[in-house]
VOPAGU-2260 file (C-alpha; in pm, 1 decimal, decimal comma):
REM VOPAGU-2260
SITE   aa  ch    i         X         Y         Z
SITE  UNK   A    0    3921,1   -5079,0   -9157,9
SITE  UNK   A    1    3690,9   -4856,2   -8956,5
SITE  UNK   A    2    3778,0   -4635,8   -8633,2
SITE  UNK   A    3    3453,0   -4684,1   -8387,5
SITE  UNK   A    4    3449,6   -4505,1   -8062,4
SITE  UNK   A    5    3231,4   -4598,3   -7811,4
SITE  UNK   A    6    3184,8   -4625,2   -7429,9
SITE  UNK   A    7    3441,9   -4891,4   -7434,0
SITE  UNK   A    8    3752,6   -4687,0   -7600,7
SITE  UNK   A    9    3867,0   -4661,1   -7963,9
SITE  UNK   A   10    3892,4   -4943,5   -8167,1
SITE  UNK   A   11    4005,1   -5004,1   -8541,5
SITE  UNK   A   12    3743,4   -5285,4   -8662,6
SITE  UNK   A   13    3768,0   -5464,1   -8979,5
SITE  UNK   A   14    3398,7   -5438,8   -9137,6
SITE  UNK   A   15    3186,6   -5345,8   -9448,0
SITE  UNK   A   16    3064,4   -4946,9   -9335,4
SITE  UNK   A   17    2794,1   -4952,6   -9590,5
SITE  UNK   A   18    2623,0   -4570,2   -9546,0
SITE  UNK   A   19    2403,8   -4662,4   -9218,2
SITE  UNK   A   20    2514,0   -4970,2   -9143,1
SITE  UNK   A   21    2774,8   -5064,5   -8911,6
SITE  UNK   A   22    2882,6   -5493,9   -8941,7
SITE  UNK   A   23    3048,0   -5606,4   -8685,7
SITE  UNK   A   24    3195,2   -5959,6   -8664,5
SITE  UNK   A   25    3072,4   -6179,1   -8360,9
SITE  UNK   A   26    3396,6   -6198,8   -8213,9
SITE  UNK   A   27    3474,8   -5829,4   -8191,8
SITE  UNK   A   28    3105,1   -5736,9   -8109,3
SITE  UNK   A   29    3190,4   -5762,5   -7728,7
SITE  UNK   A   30    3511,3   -5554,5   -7733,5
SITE  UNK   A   31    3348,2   -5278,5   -7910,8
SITE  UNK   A   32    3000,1   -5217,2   -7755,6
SITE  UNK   A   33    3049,5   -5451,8   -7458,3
SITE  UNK   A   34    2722,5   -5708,1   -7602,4
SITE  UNK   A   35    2707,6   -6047,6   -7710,5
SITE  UNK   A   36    2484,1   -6225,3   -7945,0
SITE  UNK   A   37    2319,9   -6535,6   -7780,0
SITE  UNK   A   38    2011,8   -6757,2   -7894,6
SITE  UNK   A   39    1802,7   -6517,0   -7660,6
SITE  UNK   A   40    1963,5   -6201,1   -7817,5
SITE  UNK   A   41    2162,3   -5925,0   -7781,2
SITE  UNK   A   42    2342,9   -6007,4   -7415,6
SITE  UNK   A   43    2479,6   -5705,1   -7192,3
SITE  UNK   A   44    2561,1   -5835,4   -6855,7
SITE  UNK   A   45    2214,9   -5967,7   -6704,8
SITE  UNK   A   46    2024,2   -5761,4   -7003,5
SITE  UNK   A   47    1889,8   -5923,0   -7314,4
SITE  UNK   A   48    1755,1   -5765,8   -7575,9
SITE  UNK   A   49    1570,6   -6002,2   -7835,1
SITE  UNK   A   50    1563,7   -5955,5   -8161,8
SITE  UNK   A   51    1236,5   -5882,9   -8340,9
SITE  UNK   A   52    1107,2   -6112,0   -8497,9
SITE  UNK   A   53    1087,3   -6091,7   -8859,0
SITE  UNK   A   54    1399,5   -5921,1   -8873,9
SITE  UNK   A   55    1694,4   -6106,9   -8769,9
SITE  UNK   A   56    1831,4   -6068,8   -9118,2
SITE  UNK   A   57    1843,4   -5694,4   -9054,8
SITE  UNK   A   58    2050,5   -5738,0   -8758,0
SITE  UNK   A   59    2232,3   -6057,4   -8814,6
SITE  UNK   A   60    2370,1   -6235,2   -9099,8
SITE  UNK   A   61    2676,6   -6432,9   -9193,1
SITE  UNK   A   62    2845,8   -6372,9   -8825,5
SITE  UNK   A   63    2777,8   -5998,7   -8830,9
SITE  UNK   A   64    2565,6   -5818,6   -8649,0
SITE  UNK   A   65    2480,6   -5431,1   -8755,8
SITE  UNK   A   66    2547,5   -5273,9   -8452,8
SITE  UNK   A   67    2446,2   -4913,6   -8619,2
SITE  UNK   A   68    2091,4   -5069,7   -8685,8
SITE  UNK   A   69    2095,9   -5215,1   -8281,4
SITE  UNK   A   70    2243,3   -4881,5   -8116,0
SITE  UNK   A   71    1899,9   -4713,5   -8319,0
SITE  UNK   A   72    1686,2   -5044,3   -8220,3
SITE  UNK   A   73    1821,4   -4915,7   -7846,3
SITE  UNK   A   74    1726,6   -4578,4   -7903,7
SITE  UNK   A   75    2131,3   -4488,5   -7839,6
SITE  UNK   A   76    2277,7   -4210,9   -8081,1
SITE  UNK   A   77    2491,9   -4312,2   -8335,4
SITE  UNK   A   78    2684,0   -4091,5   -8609,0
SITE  UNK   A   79    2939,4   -4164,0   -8861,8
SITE  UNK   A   80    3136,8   -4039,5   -9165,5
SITE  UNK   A   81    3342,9   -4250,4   -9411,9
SITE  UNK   A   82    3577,8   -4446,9   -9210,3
SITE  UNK   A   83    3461,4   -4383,5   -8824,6
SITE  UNK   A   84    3122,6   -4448,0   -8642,2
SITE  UNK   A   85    3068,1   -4288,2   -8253,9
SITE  UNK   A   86    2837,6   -4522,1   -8076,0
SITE  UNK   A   87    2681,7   -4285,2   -7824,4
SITE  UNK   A   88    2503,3   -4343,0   -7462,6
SITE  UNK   A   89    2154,5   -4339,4   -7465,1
SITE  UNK   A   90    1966,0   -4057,0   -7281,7
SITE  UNK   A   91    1876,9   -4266,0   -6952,3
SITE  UNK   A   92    2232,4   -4345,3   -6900,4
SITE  UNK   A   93    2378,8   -3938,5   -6961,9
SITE  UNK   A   94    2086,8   -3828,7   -6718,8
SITE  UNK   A   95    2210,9   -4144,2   -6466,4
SITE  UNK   A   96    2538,6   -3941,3   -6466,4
SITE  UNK   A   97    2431,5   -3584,6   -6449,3
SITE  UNK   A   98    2187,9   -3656,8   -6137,3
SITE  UNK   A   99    2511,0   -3775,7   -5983,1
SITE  UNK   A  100    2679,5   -3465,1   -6040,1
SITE  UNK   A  101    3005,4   -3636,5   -6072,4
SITE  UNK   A  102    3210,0   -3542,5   -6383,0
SITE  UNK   A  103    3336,8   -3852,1   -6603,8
SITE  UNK   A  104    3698,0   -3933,9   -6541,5
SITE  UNK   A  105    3965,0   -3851,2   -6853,6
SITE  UNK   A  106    4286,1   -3795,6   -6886,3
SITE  UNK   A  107    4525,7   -3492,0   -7073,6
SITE  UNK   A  108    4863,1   -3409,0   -7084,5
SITE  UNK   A  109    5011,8   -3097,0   -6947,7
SITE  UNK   A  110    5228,6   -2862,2   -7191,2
SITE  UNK   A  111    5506,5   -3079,7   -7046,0
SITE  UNK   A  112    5382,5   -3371,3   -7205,6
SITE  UNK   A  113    5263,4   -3513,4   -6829,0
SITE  UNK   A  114    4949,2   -3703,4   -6810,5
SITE  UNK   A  115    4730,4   -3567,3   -6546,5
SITE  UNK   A  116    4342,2   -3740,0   -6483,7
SITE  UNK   A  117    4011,6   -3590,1   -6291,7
SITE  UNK   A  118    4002,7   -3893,0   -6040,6
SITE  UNK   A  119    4336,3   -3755,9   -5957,4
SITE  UNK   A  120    4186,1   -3474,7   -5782,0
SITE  UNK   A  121    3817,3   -3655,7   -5627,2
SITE  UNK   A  122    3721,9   -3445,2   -5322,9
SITE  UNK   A  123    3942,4   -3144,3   -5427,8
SITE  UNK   A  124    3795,8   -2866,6   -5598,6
SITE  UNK   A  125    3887,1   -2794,3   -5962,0
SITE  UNK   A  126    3924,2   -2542,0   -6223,8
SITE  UNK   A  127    3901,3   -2623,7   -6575,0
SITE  UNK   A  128    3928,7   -2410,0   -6839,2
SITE  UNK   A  129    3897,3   -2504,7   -7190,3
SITE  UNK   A  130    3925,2   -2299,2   -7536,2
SITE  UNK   A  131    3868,5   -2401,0   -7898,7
SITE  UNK   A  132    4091,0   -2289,5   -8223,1
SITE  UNK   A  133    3812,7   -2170,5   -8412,4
């Protein structure tokens, strides 16, 4: 079992995380990265993106697809250590959201254990302060 985060959540994926590569079953492709394999590709949406030829062995085999080897075939950042993969956006989508100047929603608790989101507060303005341990 292997923790993958991604744009779509967190998501505990039964797969073989061989160094860098990342083999994802068919059927849980689309829950974790949001694409789906069809004759024409690798399907987001209305976006397809084929699969060079000469490798589909690379990318596919057996029902998996190596969605580490993709995500670098997209030019999207991956990273991963033994038992977790992060499945980063690419660079055209994080400058998307920065020219928008509109931070990305999430949620925290308060020290009272209250869960308190961004969106919650759209329009207002907003102080946040943040610290680290070490």
């Amino acid at each position: 079992m292997v923790k993958v985060l991604s744009d779509s959540g967190v998501h505990d994926v039964e797969t073989a995380d061989h160094h860098d590569h990342l083999w994802i079953s068919e059927s849980e492709l689309e829950g974790v990265t949001g694409w789906t394999l069809k004759p024409e590709g690798l399907c987001r949406g209305d976006v397809c993106v084929p699969i060079p030829p000469g490798l589909a062995a690379e990318f596919v085999d057996a029902g998996r697809v190596d969605v580490a080897r993709f995500w670098g075939h997209l030019g999207q950042p991956s990273l991963h250590e033994p038992g977790a993969w992060y499945l980063g956006e690419g660079a055209a989508e994080r400058s998307r959201a920065l020219e928008s100047l509109e931070a990305p929603d999430f949620t925290l608790p308060d020290l009272d254990g209250r869960l308190h989101s961004l969106s919650e507060h759209r329009g207002k303005k907003v102080f946040l302060a943040t610290w680290a341990s070490w």
